[in-house]
C-alpha positions in Angstrom: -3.5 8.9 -32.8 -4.2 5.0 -32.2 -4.7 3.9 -35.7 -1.5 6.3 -36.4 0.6 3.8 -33.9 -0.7 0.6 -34.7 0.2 1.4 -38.6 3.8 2.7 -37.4 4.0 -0.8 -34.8 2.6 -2.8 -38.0 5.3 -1.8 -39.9 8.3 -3.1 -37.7 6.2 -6.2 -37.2 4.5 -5.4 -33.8 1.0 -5.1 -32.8 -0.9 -2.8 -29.9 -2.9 -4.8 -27.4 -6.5 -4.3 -28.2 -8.0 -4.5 -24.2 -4.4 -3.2 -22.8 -3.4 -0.2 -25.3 -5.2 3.2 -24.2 -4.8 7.2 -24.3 -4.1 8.4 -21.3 -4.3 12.2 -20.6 -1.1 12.7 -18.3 -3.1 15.3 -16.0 -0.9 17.8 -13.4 -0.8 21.3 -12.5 -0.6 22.5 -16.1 -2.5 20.4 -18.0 -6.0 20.7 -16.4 -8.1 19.2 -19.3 -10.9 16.9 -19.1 -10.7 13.5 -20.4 -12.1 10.5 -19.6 -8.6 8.3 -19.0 -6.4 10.1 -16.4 -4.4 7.3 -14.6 -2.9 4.0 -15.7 -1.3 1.1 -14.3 1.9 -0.3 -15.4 4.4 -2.8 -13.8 2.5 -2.6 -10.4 2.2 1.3 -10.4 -0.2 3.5 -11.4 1.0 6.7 -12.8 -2.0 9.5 -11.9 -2.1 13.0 -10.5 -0.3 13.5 -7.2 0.8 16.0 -5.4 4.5 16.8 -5.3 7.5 18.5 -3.4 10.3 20.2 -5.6 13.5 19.2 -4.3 15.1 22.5 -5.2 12.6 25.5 -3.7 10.4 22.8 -1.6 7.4 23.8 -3.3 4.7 21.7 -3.7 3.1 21.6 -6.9 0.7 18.7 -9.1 2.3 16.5 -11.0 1.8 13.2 -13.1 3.6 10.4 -10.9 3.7 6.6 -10.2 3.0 5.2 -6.8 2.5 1.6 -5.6 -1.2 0.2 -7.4 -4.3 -0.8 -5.6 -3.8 -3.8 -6.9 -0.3 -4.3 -5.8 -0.9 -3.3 -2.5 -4.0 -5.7 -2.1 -1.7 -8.7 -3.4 0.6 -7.8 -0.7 -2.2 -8.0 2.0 -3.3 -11.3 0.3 -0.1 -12.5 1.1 0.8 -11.5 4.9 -2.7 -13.1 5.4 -2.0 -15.9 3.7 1.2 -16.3 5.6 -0.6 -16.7 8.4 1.9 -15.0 11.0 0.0 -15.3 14.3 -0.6 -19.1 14.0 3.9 -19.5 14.4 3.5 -19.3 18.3 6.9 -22.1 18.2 9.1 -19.1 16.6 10.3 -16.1 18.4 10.4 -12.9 17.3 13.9 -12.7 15.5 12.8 -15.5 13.6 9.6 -13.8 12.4 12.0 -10.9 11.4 14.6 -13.1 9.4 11.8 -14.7 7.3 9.7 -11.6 7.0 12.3 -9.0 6.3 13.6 -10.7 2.7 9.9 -9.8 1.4 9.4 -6.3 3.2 13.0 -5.3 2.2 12.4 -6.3 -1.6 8.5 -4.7 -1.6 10.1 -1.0 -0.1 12.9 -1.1 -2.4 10.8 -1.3 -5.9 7.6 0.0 -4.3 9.0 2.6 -2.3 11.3 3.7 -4.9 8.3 6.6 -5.7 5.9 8.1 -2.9 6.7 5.6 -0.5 3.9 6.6 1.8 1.5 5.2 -0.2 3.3 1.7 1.7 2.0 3.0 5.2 -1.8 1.0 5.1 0.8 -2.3 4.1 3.2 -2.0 6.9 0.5 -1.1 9.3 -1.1 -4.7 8.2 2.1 -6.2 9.0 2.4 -4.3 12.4 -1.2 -5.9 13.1 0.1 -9.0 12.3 2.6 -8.6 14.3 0.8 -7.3 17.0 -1.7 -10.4 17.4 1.1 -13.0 16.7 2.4 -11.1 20.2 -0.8 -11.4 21.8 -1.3 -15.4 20.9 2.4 -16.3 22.1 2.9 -14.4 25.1 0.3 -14.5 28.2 0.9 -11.1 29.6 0.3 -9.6 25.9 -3.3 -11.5 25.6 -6.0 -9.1 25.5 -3.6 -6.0 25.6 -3.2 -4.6 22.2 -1.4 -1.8 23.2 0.8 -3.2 25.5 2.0 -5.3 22.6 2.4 -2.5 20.5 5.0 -1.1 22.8 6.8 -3.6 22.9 7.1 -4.4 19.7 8.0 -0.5 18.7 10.8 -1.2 21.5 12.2 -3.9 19.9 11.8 -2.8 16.5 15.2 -1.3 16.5 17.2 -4.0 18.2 16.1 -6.7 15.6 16.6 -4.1 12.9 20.2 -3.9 14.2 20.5 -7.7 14.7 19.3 -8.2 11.2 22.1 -5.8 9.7 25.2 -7.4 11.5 
């Protein structure tokens, strides 16, 4: 089937990438064969087997889906920890929240356009983050993780509405 696409690509003048171009057996619920290449990355997804709810009966059933990549999601954490968050003790919170919320806004709408859940381990990062930026700027948060979680989940909504007017 390869040699039969490169000739066909060859003739309109293209060429197949020799290290990027593969087969890839598109394995779900029905087709349960055994091949050595079942997932694939593409665009920073990778289409593989997941499990899936049908919108119409709510079934769930196996089907060949993207999600967010490995890859994507650890160039993600590379950047929150690059950032640095929890070294900006001068800024307050809503000023963590304008410059933050450009990046999360634009990583949930093309990531989480398909199994968004797969962005939970990223957001919990940034709730970390957030967490021990909380911890280093205010004294009664030091050395109280969960007191500055609940905080933060109580403010979450007001600087989500702030943010939107």
């Amino acid at each position: 089937m390869l040699r039969e696409l490169q000739k066909r690509l060859q003739e309109c003048g293209l060429r197949l990438h020799p290290d990027k171009t593969q087969i890839v057996y598109c394995k779900d619920g029905k087709r349960t064969g055994n091949y050595p290449v079942t997932q694939f990355d593409f665009l920073g997804y990778t289409f593989r087997r997941r499990s899936v709810r049908n919108a119409r009966d709510q079934r769930n059933f196996v089907g060949f889906t993207p999600a967010v990549s490995n890859a994507s999601k650890k160039a993600m954490n590379k950047y929150l920890r690059d950032q640095q968050m929890h070294r900006h003790i001068q800024a307050d919170i809503e000023e963590i929240a304008r410059s933050y919320n450009p990046v999360l806004s634009g990583w949930l709408e093309y990531y989480g356009r398909y199994s968004r859940s797969e962005l939970e381990t990223v957001f919990t990062s940034f709730n970390k983050k957030l967490i021990q930026w909380l911890m280093r700027k205010y004294k009664r948060f030091r050395g109280h993780k969960t007191r500055a979680g609940k905080y933060l989940e109580k403010w979450r909504l007001e600087i989500w509405e702030a943010l939107q007017s």
